[in-house]
FIVEXFI-842175 format. One record per residue (C-alpha): residue in three letters; x, y, z. Coordinates in steps of 0.05 Angstrom, whole numbers, plus 5000, padded with zeros to 4 digits. Last residue first. Layout:
BEGIN
  resn  east  north    up
   ala     X      Y     Z
...
***
This chain:
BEGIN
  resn  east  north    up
   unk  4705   5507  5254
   unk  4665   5440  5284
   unk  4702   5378  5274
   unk  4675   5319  5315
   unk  4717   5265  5351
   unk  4686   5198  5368
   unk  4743   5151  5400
   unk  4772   5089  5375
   unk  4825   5043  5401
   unk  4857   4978  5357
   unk  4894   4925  5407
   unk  4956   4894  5419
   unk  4997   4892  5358
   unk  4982   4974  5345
   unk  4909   5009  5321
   unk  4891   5080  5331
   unk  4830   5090  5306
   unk  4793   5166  5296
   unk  4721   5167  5287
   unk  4702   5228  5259
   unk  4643   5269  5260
   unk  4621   5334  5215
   unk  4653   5397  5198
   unk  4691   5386  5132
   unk  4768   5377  5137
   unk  4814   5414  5102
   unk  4849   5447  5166
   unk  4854   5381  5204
   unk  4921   5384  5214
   unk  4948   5321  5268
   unk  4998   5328  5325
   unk  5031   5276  5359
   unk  5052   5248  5419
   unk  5077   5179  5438
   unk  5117   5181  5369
   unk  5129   5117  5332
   unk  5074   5145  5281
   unk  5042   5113  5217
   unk  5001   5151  5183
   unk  4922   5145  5145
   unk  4878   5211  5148
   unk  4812   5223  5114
   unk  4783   5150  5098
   unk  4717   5148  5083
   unk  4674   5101  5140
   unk  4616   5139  5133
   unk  4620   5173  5206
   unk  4685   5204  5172
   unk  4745   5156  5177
   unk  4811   5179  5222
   unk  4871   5137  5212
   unk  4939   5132  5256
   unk  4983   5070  5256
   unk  5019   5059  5323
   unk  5088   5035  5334
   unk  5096   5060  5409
   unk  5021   5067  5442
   unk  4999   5135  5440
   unk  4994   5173  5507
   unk  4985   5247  5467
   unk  4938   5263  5418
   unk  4928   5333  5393
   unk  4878   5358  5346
   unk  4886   5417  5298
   unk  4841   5460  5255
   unk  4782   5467  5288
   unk  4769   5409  5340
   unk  4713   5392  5384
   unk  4753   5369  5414
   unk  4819   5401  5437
   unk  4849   5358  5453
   unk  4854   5282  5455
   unk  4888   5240  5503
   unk  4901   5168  5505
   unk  4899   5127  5569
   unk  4901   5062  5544
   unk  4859   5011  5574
   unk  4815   5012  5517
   unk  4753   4989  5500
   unk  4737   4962  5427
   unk  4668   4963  5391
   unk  4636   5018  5419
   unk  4664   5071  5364
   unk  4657   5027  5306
   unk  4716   4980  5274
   unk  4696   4981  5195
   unk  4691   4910  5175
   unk  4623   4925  5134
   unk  4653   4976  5096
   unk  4710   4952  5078
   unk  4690   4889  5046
   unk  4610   4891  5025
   unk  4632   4941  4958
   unk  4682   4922  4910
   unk  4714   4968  4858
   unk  4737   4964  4794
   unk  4803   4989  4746
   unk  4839   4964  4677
   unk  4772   4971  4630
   unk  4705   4940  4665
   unk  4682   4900  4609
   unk  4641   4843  4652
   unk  4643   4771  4629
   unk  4583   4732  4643
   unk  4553   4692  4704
   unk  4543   4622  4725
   unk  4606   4596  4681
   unk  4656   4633  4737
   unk  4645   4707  4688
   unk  4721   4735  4689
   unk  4724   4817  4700
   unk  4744   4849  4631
   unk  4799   4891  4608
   unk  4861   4880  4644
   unk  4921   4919  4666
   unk  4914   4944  4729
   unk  4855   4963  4785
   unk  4825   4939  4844
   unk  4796   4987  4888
   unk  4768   4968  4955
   unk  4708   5002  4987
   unk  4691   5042  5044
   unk  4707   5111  5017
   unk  4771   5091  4985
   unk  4818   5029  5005
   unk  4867   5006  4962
   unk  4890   4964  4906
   unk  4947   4964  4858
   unk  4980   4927  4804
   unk  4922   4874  4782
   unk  4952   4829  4712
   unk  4904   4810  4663
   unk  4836   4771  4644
   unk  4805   4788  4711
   unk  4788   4745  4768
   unk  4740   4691  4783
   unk  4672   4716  4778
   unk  4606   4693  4820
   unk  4616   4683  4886
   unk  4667   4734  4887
   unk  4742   4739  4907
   unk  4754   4667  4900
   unk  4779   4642  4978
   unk  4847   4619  4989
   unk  4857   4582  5054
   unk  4900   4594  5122
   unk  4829   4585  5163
   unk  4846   4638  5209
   unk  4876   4685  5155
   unk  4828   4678  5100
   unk  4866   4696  5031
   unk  4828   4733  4989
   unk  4841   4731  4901
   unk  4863   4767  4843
   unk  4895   4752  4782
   unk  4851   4690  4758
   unk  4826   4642  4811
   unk  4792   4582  4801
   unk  4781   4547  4876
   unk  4796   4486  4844
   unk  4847   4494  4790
   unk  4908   4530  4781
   unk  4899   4594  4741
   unk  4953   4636  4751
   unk  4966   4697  4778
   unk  5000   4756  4754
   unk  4987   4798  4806
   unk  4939   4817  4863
   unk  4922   4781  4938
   unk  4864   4812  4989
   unk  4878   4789  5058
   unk  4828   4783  5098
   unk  4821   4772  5177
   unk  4864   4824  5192
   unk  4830   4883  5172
   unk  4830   4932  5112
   unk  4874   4892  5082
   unk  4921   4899  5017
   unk  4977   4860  4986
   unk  5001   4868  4916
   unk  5049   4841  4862
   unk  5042   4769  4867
   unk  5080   4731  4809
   unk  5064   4664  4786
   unk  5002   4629  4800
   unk  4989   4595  4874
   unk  5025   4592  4948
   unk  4963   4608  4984
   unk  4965   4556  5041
   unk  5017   4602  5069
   unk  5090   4581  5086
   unk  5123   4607  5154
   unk  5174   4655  5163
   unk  5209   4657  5236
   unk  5226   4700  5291
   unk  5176   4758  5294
   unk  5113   4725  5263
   unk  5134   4731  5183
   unk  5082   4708  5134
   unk  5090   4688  5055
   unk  5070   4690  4992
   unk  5111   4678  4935
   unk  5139   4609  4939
   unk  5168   4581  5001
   unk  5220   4527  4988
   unk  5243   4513  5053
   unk  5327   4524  5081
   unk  5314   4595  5095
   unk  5264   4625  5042
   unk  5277   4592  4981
   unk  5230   4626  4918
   unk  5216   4690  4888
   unk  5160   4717  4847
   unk  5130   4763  4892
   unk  5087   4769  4959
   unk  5115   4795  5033
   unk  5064   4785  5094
   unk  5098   4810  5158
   unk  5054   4804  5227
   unk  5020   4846  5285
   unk  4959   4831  5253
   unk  4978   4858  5184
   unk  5042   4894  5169
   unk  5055   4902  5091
   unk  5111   4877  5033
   unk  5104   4876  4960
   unk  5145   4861  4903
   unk  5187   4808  4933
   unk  5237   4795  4873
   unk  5261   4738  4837
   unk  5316   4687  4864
   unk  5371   4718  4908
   unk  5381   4660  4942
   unk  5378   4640  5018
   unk  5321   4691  5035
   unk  5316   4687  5111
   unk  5375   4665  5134
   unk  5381   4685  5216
   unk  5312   4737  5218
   unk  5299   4808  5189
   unk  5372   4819  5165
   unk  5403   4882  5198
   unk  5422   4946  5161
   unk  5433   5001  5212
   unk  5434   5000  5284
   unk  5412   5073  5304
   unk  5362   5096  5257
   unk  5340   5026  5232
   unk  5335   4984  5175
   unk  5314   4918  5163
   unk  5329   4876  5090
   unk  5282   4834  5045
   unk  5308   4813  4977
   unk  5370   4779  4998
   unk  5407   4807  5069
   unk  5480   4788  5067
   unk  5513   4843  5098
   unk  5559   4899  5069
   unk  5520   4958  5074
   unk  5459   4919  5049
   unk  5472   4859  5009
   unk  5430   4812  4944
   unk  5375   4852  4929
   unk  5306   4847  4903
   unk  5248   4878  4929
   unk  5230   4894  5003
   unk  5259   4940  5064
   unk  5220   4943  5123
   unk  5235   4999  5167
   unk  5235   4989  5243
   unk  5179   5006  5294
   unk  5214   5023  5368
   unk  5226   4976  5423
   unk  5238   4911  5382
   unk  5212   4845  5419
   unk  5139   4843  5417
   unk  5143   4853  5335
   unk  5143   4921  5302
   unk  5146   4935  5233
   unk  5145   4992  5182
   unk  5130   4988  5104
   unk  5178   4993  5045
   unk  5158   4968  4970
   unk  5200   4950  4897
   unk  5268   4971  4926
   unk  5320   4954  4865
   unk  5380   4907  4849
   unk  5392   4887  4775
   unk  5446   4838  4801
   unk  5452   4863  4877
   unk  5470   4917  4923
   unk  5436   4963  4974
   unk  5468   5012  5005
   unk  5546   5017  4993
   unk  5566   5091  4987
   unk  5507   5112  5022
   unk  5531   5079  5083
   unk  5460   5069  5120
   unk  5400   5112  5083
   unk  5428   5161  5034
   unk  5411   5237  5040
   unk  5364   5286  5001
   unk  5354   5361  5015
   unk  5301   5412  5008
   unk  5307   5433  5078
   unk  5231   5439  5097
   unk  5208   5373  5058
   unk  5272   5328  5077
   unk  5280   5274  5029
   unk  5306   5199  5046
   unk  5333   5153  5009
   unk  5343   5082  4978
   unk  5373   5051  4915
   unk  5445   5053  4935
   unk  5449   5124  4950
   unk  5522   5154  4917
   unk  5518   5225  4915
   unk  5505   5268  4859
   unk  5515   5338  4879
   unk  5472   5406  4885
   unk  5460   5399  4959
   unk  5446   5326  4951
   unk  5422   5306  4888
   unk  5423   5219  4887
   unk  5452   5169  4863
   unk  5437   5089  4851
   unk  5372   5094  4827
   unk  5339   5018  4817
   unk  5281   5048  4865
   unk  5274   5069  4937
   unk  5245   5136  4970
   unk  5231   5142  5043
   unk  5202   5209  5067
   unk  5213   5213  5156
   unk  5152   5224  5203
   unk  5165   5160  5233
   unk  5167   5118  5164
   unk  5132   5154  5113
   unk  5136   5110  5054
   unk  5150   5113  4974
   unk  5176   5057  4925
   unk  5182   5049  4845
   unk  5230   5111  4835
   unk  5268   5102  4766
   unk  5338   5113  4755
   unk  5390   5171  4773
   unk  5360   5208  4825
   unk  5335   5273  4841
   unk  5357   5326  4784
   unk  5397   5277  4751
   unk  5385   5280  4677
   unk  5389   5355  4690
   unk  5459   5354  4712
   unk  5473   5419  4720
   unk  5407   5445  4753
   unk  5425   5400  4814
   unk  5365   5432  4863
   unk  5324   5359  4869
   unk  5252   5357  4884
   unk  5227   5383  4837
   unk  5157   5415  4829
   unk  5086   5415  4800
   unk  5043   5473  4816
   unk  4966   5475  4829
   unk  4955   5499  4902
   unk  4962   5427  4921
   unk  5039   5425  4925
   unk  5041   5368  4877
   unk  5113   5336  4879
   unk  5157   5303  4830
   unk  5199   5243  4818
   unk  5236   5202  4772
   unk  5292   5253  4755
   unk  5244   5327  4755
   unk  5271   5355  4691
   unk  5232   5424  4677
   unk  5193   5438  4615
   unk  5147   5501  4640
   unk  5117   5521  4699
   unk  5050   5495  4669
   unk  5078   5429  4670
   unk  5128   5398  4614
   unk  5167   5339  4641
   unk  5235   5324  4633
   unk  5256   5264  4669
   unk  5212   5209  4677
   unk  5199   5134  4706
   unk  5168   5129  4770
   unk  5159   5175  4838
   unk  5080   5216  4847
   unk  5095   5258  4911
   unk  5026   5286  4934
   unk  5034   5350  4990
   unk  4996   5370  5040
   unk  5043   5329  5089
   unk  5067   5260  5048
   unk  5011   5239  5004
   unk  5038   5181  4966
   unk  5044   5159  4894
   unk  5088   5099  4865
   unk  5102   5062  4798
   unk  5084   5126  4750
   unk  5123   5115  4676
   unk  5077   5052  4653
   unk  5090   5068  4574
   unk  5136   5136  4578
   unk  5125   5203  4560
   unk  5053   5205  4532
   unk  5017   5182  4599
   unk  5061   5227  4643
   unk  5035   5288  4610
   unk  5042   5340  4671
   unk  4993   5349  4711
   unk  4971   5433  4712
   unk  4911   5434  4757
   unk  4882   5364  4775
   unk  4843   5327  4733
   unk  4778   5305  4735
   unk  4724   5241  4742
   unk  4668   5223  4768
   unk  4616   5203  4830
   unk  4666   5169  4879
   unk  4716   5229  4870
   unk  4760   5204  4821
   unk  4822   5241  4798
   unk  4863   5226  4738
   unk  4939   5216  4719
   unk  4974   5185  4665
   unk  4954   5240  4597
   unk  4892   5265  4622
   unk  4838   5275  4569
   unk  4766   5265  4594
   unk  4734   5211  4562
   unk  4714   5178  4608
   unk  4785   5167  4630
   unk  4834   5180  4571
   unk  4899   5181  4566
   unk  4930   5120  4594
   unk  4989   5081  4618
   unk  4982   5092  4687
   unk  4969   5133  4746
   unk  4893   5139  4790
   unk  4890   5204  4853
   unk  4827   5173  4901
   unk  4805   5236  4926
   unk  4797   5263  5009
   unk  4863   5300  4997
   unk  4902   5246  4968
   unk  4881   5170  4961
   unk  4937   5129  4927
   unk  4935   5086  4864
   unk  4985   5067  4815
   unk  5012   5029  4760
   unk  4931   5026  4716
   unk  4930   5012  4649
   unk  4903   5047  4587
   unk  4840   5062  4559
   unk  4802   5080  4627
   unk  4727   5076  4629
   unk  4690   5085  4568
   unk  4618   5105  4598
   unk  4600   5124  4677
   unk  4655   5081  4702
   unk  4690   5057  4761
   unk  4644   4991  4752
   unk  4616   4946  4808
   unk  4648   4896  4845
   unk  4601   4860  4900
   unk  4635   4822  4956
   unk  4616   4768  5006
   unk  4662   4774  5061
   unk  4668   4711  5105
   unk  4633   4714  5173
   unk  4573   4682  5147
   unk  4615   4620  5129
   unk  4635   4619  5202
   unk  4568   4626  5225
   unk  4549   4568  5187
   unk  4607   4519  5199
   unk  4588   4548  5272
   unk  4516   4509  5265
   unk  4547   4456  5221
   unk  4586   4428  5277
   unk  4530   4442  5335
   unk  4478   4410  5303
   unk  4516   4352  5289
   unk  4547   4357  5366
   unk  4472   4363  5380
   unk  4448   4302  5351
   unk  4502   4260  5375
   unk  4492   4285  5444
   unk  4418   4261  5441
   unk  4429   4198  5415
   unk  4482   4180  5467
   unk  4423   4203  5515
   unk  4378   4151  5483
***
């Protein structure tokens, strides 16, 4: 009888956690980012700037409002912002990267002359929004207009430890009024003006049809400061055999990221981000080390492992608001059981895909960019309708969506970690700037209003730092610091 009894209970017991676990799983709801026609073009590009989600692309339209590339949603609706220049017209798919670096919004791509309402000026793939309404170059060589910043597209921006990293399939750069040779990466200096090459300038990065598709910064238990991931496709740095993914840092240089990583400059990695303390990289490439590893992989410090995700074609983006989910974008095909179409979550513990929705599989095109805004993910690209799974229909929701029940609900609250880090934080209240000192090495920085939107996102290698707060509203704050050890929040509360 006792037998019995254990029997029962370890049944009990099995699909008891299978239950919790399957409860733990996000169950998202898209929605539209619409109030009639939507977007009539696609979407390259999304960033959030200034407390609004800034949208590039291929389009003109956005509810009908006329905006030639580049629109501004709120949550609520659409605008513009003062003077954009007509991306949209110029060139099909011309904006590949935006960031908000300081108070300003650099927007890097395809373009040269541009006309804003300073004028027609040549900006050489990339430009800057001051946020008072003006448009401006970056580059000072008036000469050689075709050159004003670099010579060739800009399809990657990052702010590694305070610093402006810009990489693309340029090859030169304007530095103090010359071309210089760059090797598809740089760096720009906000208060001097000035550009300079990353490692021996005159060698960089080198490769058949070589380019930087995305950066992001890395520390693993070993390294004492972050280091500067370096993704796309490649064949040497300065010299040194490092295909398609490449580390950089201050004092060392170029190094490869572990002993043969990419054996053959096959494809591209298109997208590269820290998650958990580890690497994920997604693209189109094959052979990592001596395994055949196919576009989507994880990287723990010493060694890349294959991921039980390894599906469709070409994986262009990675995003995660925490590290149990890993949301998965591209050109991705439909293999079979689970059916996914273009976009997809990957469960970290279980090492499994999971279809984005219980009841659509994907979109009918390819997903460039997602991100995080107000509490829910954005998913948006070239496609026109989200993909009914036989239980539901087709939605028409035009190159962009969003998805509530993610973000949101995996928010880390103010009670739910406890620290044994002795940060500081001063003055708070707060007016116009806070203070934080005692921060772990390699930490990324975001404060979130008490409704989870997002109103600050860095990265900082600093143990001190100092944050503007200036355009915030009064209210509370949670700010998070979050490193490979733990995440740390505190309640702050703006009060001018």
């Amino acid at each position: 009888m006792k037998k019995q009894s254990y029997k029962i209970l370890w049944i009990f017991g099995y699909f008891f956690l299978n239950a919790l676990s399957s409860l733990a799983q996000p169950i998202p709801t898209p929605s539209a980012v619409q109030q009639s026609t939507g977007i009539n073009g696609a979407v390259t590009a999304m960033t959030v700037y200034n407390d609004k989600l800034i949208i590039a692309g291929s389009f003109t339209q956005a509810d009908g409002i006329p905006c030639d590339g580049l629109i501004v949603w709120d949550g609520t609706s659409y605008d513009t912002l003062p003077g954009t220049p007509a991306f949209g017209t110029t060139i099909s798919n011309s904006i590949y990267a935006m960031l908000q670096y300081g108070n300003s919004l650099y927007v890097g791509g395809k373009f040269q002359a541009l006309t804003t309402n300073l004028g027609s000026i040549s900006f050489g793939n990339i430009i800057r929004y001051n946020g008072a309404g003006q448009w401006l170059q970056l580059g000072t060589n008036t000469s050689h207009p075709a050159f004003a910043a670099t010579n060739g597209p800009v399809r990657s921006l990052h702010n590694h430890d305070g610093e402006l990293f810009i990489g693309g399939d340029f090859t030169m750069v304007d530095i103090n009024g010359s071309n210089i040779s760059a090797g598809h990466i740089a760096t720009f200096d906000i208060n001097t003006k000035g550009w300079d090459s990353v490692g021996l300038g005159s060698m960089g990065l080198k490769g058949n049809s070589a380019t930087v598709h995305a950066m992001t910064s890395y520390k693993n238990q070993a390294s004492i400061n972050a280091q500067l991931v370096i993704a796309g496709r490649f064949e040497n740095a300065d010299n040194t055999t490092s295909r398609n993914v490449v580390i950089w840092d201050k004092v060392l240089g170029y190094n490869t990221i572990n002993t043969g990583s990419f054996t053959s400059q096959i494809g591209s990695v298109h997208c590269i981000d820290t998650i958990g303390g580890k690497l994920y990289a997604g693209g189109d490439y094959n052979n990592i080390g001596m395994n055949n590893y196919f576009g989507l992989n994880a990287y723990d410090g010493s060694v890349w492992t294959s991921l039980n995700a390894n599906i469709g074609i070409d994986r262009r983006v990675l995003f995660s608001c925490n590290n149990d989910y890993i949301w998965v974008g591209g050109n991705i095909a439909d293999l079979g059981s689970p059916k996914i179409q273009n976009v997809f979550i990957y469960d970290v513990a279980k090492d499994s895909v999971i279809p984005f929705s219980n009841t659509y599989t994907g979109v009918d095109g390819i997903v460039n960019a997602m991100t995080e805004y107000k509490g829910e993910l954005y998913i948006a690209g070239d496609f026109n309708n989200l993909l009914g799974n036989g239980t539901s229909s087709n939605i028409a929701y035009n190159n962009i969506f969003k998805v509530s029940g993610y973000c949101n609900n995996n928010t880390t609250t103010v009670n739910e970690v406890k620290s044994k880090t002795d940060i500081q934080i001063f003055p708070n209240p707060i007016k116009n700037l806070i203070n934080i000192t005692n921060i772990p090495s390699g930490s990324k920085l975001k404060i979130m209003s008490i409704e989870g939107k997002l109103a600050y996102n860095s990265f900082t290698e600093n143990e001190q730092t100092t944050i503007n707060t200036s355009d915030f509203t009064n209210g509370i704050y949670i700010l998070q610091i979050e490193n490979n050890i733990e995440i740390v929040s505190r309640k702050i509360v703006v009060n001018k």
